[in-house]
PDB file of N, CA, C and O in Angstrom:
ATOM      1  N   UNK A   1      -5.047   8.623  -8.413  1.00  0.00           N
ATOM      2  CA  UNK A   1      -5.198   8.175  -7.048  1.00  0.00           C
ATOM      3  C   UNK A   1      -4.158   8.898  -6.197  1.00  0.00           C
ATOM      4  O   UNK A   1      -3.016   9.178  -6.562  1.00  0.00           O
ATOM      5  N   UNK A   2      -4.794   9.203  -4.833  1.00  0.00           N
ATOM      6  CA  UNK A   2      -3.762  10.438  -4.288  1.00  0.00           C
ATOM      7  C   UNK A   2      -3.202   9.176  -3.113  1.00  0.00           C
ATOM      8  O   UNK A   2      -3.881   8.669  -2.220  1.00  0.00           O
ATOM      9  N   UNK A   3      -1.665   8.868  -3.478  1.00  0.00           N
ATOM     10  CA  UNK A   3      -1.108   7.878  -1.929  1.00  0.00           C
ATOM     11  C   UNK A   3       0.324   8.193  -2.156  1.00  0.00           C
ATOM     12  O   UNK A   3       0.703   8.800  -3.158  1.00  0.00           O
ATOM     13  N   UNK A   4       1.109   7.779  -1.228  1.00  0.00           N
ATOM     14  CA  UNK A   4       2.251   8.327  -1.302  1.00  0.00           C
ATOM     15  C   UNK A   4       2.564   6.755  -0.645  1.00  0.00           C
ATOM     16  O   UNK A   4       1.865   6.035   0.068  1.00  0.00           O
ATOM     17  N   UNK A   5       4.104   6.549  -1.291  1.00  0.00           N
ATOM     18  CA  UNK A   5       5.014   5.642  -0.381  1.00  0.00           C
ATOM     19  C   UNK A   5       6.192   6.517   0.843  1.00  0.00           C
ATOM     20  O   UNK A   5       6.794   7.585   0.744  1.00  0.00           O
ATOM     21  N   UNK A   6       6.137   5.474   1.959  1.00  0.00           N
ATOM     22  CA  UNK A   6       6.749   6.070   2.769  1.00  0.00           C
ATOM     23  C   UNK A   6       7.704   4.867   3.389  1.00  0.00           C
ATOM     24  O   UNK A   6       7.375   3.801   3.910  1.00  0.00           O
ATOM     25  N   UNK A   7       9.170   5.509   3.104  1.00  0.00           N
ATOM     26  CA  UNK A   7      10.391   4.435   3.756  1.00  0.00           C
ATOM     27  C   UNK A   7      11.023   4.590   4.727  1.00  0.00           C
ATOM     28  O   UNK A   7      11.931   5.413   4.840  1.00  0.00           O
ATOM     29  N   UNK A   8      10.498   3.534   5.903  1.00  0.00           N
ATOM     30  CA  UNK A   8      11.398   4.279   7.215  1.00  0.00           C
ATOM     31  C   UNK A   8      12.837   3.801   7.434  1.00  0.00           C
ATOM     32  O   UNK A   8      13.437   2.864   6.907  1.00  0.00           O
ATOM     33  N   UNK A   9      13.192   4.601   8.257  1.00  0.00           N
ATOM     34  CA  UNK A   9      14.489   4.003   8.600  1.00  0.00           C
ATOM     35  C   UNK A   9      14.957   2.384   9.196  1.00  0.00           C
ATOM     36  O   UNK A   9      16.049   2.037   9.649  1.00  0.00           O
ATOM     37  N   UNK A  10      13.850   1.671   9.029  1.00  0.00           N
ATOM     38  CA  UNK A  10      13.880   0.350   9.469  1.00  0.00           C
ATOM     39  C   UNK A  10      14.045  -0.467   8.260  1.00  0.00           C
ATOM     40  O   UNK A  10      14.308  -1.666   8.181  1.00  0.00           O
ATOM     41  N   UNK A  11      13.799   0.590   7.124  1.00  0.00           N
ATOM     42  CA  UNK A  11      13.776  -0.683   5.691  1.00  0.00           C
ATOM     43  C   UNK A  11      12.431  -0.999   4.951  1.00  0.00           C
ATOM     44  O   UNK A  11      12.440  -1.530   3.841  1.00  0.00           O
ATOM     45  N   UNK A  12      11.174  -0.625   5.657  1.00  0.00           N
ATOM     46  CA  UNK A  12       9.970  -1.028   5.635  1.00  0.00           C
ATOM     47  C   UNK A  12       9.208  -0.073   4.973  1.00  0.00           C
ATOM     48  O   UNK A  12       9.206   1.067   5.437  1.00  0.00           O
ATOM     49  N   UNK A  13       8.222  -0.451   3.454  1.00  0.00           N
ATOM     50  CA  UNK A  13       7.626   0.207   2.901  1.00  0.00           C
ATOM     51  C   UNK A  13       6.211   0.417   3.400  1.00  0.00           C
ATOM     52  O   UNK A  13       5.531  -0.485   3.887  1.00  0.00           O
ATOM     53  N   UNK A  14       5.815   1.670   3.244  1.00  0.00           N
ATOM     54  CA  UNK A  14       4.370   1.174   3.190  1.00  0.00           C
ATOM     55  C   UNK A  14       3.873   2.472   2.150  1.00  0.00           C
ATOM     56  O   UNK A  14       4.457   3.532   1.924  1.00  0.00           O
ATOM     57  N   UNK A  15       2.342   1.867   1.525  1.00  0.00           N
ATOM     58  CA  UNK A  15       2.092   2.649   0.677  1.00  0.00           C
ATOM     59  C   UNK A  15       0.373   3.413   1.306  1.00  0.00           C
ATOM     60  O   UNK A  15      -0.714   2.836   1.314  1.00  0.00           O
ATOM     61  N   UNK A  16       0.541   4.185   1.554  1.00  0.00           N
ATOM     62  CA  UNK A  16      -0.070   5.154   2.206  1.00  0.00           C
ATOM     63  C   UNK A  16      -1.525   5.743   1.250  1.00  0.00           C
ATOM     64  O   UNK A  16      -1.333   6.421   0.241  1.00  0.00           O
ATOM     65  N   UNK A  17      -3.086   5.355   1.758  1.00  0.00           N
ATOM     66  CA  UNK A  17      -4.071   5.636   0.604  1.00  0.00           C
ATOM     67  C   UNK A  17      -4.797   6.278   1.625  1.00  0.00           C
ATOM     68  O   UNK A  17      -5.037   5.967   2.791  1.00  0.00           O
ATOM     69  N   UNK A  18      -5.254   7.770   0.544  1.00  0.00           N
ATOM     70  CA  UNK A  18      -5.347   8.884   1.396  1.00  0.00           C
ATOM     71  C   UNK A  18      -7.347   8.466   1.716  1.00  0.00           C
ATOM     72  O   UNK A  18      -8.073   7.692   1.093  1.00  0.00           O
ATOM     73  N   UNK A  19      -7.577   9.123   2.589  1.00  0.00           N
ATOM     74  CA  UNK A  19      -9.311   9.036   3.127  1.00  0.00           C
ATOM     75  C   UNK A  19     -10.255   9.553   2.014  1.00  0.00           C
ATOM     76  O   UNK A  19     -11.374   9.091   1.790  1.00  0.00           O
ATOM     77  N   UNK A  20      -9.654  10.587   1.333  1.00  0.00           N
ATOM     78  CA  UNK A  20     -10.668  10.453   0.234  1.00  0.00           C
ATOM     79  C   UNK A  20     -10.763  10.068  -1.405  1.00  0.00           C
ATOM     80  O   UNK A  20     -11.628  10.312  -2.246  1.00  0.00           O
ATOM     81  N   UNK A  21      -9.347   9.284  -1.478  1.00  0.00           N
ATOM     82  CA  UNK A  21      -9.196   8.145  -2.572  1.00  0.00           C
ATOM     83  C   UNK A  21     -10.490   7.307  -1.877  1.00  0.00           C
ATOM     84  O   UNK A  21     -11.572   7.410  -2.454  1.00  0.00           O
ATOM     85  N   UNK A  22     -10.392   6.300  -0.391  1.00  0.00           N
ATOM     86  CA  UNK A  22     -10.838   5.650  -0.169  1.00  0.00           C
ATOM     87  C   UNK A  22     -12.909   5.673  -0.268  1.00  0.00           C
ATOM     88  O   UNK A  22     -13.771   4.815  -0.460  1.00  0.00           O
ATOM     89  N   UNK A  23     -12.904   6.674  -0.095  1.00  0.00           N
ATOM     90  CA  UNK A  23     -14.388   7.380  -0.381  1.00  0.00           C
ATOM     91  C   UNK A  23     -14.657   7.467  -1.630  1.00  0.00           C
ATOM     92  O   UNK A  23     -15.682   7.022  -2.146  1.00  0.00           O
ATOM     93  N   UNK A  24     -13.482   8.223  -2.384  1.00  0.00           N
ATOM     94  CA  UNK A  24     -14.217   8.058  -4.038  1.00  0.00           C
ATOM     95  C   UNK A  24     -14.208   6.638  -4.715  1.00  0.00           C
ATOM     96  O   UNK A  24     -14.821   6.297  -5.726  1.00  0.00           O
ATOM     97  N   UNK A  25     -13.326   5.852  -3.882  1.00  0.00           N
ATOM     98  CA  UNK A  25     -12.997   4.086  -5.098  1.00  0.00           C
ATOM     99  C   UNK A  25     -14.154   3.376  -4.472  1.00  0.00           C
ATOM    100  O   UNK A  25     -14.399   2.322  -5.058  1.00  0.00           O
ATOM    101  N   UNK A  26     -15.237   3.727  -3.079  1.00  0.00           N
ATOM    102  CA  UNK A  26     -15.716   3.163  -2.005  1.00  0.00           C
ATOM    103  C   UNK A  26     -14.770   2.023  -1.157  1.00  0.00           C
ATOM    104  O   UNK A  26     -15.213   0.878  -1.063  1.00  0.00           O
ATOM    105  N   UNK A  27     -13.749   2.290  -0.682  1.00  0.00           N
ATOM    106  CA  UNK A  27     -12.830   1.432  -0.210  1.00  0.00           C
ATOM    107  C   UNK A  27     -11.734   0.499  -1.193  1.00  0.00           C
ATOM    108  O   UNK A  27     -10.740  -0.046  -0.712  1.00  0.00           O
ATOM    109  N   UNK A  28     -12.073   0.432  -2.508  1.00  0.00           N
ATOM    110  CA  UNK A  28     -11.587  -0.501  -3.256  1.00  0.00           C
ATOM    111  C   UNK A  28     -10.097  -0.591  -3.440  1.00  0.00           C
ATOM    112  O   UNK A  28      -9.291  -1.483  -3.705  1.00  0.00           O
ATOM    113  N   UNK A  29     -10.044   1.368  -3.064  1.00  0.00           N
ATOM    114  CA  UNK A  29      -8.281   1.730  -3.625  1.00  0.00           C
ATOM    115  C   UNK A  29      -7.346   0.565  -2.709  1.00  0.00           C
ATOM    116  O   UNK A  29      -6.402  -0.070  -3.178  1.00  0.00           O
ATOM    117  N   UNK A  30      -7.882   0.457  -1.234  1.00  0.00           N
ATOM    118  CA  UNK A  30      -7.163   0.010   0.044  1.00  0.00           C
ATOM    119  C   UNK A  30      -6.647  -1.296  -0.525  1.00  0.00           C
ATOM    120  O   UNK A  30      -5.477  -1.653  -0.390  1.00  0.00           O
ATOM    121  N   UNK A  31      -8.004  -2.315  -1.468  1.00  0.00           N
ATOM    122  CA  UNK A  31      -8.076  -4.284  -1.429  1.00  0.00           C
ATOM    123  C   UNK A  31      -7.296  -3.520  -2.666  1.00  0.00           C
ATOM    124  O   UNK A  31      -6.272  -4.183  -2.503  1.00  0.00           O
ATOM    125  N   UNK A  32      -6.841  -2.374  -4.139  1.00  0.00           N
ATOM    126  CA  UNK A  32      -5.948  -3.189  -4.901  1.00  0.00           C
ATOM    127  C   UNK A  32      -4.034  -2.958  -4.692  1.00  0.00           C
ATOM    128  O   UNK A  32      -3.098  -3.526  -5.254  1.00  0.00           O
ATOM    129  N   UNK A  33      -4.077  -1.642  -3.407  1.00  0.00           N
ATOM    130  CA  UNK A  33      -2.907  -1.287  -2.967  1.00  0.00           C
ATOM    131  C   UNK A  33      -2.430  -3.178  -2.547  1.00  0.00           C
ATOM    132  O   UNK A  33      -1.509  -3.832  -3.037  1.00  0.00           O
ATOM    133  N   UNK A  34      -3.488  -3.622  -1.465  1.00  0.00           N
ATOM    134  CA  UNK A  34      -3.004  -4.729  -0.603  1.00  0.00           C
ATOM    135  C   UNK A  34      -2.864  -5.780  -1.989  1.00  0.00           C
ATOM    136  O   UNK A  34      -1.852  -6.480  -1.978  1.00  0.00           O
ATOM    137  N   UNK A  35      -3.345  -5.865  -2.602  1.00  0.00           N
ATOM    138  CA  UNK A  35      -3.175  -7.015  -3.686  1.00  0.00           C
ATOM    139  C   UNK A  35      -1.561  -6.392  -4.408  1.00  0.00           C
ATOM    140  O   UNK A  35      -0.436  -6.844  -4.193  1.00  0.00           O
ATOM    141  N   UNK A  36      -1.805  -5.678  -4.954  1.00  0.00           N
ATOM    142  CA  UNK A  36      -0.263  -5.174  -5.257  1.00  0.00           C
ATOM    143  C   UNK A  36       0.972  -5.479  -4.358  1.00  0.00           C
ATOM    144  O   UNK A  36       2.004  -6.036  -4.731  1.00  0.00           O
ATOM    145  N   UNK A  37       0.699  -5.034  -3.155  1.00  0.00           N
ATOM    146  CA  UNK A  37       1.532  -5.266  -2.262  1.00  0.00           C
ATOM    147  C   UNK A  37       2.041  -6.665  -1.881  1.00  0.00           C
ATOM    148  O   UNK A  37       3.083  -6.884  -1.263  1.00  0.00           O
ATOM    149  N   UNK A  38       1.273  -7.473  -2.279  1.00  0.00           N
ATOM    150  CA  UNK A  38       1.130  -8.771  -1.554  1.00  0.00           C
ATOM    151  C   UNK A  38       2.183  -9.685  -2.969  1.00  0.00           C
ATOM    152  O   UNK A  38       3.197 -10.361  -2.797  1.00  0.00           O
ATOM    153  N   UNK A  39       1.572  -9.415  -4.101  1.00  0.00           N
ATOM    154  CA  UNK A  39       2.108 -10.017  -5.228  1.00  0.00           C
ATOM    155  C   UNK A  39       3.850  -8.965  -6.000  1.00  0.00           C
ATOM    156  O   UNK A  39       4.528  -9.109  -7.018  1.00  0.00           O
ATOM    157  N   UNK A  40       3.898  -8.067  -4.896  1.00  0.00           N
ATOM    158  CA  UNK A  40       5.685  -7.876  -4.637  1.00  0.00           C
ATOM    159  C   UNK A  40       6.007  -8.482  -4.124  1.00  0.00           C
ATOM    160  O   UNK A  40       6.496  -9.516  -4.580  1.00  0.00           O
ATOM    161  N   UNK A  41       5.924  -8.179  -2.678  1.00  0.00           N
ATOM    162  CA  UNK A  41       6.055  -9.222  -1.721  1.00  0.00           C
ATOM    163  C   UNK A  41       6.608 -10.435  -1.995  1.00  0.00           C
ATOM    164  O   UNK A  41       7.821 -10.643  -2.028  1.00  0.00           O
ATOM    165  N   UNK A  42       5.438 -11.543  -2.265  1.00  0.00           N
ATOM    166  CA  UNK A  42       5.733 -12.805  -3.003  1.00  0.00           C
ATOM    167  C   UNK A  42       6.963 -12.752  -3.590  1.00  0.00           C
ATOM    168  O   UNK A  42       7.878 -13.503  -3.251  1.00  0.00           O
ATOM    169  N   UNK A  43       7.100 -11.581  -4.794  1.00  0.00           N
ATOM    170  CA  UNK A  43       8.401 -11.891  -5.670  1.00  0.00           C
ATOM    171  C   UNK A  43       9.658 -11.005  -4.776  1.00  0.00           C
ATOM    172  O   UNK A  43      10.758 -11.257  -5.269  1.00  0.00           O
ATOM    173  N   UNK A  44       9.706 -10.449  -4.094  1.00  0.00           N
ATOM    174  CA  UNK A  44      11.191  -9.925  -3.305  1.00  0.00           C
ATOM    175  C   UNK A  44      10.950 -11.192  -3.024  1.00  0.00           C
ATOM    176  O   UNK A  44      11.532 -11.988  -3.761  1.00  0.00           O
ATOM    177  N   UNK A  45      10.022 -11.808  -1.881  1.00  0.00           N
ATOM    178  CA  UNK A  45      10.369 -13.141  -1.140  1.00  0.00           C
ATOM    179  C   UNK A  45      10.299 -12.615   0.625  1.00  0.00           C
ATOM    180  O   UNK A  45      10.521 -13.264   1.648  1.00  0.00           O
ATOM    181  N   UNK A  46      10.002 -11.559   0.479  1.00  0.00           N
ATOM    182  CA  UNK A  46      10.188 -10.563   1.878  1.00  0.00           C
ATOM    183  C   UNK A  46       9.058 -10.080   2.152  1.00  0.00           C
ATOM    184  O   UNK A  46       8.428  -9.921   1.106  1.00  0.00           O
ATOM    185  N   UNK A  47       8.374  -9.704   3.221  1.00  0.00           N
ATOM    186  CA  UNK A  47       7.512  -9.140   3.444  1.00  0.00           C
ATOM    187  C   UNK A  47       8.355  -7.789   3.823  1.00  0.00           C
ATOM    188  O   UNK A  47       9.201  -7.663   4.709  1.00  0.00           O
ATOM    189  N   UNK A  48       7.709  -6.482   2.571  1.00  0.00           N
ATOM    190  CA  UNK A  48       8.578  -5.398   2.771  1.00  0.00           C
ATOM    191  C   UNK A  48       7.630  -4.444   2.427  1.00  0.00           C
ATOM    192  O   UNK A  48       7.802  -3.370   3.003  1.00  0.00           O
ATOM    193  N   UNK A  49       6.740  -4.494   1.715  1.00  0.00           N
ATOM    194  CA  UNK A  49       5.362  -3.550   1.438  1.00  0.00           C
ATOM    195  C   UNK A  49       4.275  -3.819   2.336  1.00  0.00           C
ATOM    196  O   UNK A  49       4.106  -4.965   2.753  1.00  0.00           O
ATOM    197  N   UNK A  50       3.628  -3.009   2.627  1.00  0.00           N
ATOM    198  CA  UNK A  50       2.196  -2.930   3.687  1.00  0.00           C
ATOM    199  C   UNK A  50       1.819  -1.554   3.386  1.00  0.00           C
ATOM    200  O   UNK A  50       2.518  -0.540   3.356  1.00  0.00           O
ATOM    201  N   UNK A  51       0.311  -1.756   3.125  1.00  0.00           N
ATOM    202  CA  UNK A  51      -0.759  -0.402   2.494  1.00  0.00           C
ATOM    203  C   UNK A  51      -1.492  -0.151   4.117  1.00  0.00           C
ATOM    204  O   UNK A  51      -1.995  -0.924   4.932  1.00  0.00           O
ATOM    205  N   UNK A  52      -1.289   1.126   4.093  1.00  0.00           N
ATOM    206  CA  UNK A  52      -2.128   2.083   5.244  1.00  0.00           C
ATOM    207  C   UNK A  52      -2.852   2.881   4.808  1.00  0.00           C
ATOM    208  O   UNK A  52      -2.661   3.558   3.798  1.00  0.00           O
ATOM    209  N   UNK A  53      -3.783   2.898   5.524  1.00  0.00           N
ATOM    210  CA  UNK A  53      -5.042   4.257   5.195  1.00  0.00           C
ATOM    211  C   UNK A  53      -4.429   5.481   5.975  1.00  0.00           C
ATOM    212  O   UNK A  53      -5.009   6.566   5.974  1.00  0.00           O
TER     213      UNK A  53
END
């Protein structure tokens, strides 16, 4: 799967899923980045991951 994480200078992750991951998974890559993301999340206790297309 082609995505990259990207950390800005604010502290804030996001994990980046490229347009044609999203075409070959038919969208799916996007719902298991956000599920991943969500069940870190939970355990930091922070909202600090967020998935972008």
């Amino acid at each position: 799967m082609t995505t990259h994480w990207d950390l800005n200078a604010a502290g804030n992750m996001k994990v980046v899923v490229s347009s044609r991951v999203m075409k070959e998974t038919d969208g799916q890559a996007l719902k298991w980045v956000k599920t991943a993301a969500k069940v870190w999340n939970q355990a930091l206790g922070v909202q600090f991951i967020s998935a972008v297309i």
